[in-house]
C-alpha positions as CSV (number, residue, x, y, z in Angstrom):
1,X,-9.3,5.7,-21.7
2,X,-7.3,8.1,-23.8
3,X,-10.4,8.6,-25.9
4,X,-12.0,10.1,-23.1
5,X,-9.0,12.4,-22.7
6,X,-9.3,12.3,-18.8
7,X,-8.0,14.9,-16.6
8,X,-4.4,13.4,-15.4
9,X,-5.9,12.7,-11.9
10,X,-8.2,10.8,-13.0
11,X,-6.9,8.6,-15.6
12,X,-4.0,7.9,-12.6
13,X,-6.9,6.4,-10.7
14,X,-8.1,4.2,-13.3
15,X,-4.3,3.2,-13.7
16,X,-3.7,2.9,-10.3
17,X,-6.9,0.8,-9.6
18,X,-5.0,-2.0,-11.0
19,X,-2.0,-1.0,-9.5
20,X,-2.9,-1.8,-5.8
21,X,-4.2,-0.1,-2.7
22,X,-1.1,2.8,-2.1
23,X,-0.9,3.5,-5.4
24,X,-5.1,4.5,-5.6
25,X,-4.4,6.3,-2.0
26,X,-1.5,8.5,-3.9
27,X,-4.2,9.5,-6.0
28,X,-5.7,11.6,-3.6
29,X,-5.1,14.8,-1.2
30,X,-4.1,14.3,2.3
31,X,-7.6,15.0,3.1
32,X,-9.4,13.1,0.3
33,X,-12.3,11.5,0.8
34,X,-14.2,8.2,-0.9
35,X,-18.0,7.8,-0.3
36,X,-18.6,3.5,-1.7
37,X,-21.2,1.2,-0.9
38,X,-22.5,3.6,1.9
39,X,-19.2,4.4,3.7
40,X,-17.0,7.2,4.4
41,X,-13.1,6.8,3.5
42,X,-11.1,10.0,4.7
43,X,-7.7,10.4,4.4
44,X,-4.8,8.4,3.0
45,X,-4.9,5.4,5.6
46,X,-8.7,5.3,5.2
47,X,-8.6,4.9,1.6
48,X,-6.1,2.4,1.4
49,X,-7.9,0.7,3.8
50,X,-11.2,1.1,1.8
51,X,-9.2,-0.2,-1.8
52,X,-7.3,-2.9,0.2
53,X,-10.5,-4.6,1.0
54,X,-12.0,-3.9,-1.8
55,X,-9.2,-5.8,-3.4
56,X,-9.7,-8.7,-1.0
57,X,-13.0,-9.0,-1.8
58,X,-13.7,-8.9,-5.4
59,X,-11.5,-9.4,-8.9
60,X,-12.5,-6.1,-11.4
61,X,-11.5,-4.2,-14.1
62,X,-13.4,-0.7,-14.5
63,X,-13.1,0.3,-18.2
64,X,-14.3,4.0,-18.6
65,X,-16.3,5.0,-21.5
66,X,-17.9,8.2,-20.8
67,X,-16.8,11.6,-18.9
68,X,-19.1,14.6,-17.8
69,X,-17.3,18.2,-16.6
70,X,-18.9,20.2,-14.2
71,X,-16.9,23.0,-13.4
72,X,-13.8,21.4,-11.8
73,X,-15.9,18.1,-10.8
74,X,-16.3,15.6,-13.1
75,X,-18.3,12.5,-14.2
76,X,-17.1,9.2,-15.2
77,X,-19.5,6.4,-16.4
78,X,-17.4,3.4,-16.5
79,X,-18.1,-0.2,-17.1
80,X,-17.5,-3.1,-14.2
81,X,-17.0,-6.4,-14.7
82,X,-15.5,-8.6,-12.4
83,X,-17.2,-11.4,-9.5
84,X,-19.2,-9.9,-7.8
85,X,-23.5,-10.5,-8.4
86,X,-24.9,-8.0,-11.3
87,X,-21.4,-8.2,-12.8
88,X,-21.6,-6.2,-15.5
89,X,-22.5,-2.9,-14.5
90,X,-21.8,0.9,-15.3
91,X,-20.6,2.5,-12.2
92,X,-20.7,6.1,-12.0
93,X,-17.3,8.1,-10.3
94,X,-18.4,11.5,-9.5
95,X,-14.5,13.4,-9.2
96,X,-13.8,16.6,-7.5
97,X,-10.3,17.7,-8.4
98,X,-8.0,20.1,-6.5
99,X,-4.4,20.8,-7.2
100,X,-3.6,17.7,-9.2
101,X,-5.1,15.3,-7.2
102,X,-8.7,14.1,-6.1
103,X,-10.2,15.6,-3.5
104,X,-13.2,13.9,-3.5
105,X,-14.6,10.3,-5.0
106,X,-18.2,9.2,-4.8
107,X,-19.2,5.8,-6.6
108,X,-22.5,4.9,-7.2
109,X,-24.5,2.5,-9.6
């Protein structure tokens, strides 16, 4: 990751990814928002909820390895791998920053 040089936010969600559901939720502003798989995550509870099932339901690691600035959104190709069908695959996390945090998280293939 440090290759990239990821903006602070976002190299705490990568860390925190591992780190468990409240620590990916502390990633975010109180009203943060995570579009996955075709569903809407807003606000702390909501994204826990979303990474706590996540959790539940598959084993991953999401290994960066290519970042895109937009003014202050940004574009992180990363590589998953982990059991779930396809496995591996280059997600893509489309990051809208604000004040030190993520405002906004969409994931898509």
């Amino acid at each position: 990751m440090t290759d990239l040089n990821l903006p602070d936010p976002i190299a705490a969600y990568f860390h925190a990814d591992s780190q468990g559901a409240a620590a990916v939720a502390r990633c975010f502003t109180r009203d943060g928002v995570v579009l996955d798989e075709g569903h809407t995550h807003a606000g702390p509870a909501a994204i826990e909820a979303w990474k706590t099932d996540a959790a539940a339901r598959y084993s991953y690691t999401a290994t960066p390895r290519a970042l895109e600035q937009h003014g202050r959104s940004y574009l992180v190709t990363s590589t998953v791998a982990g059991n779930f069908p396809g496995s591996p695959l280059d997600l893509r996390y489309a990051f809208t920053l604000e004040r030190g945090k993520i405002a906004r998280l969409e994931i898509a293939a």
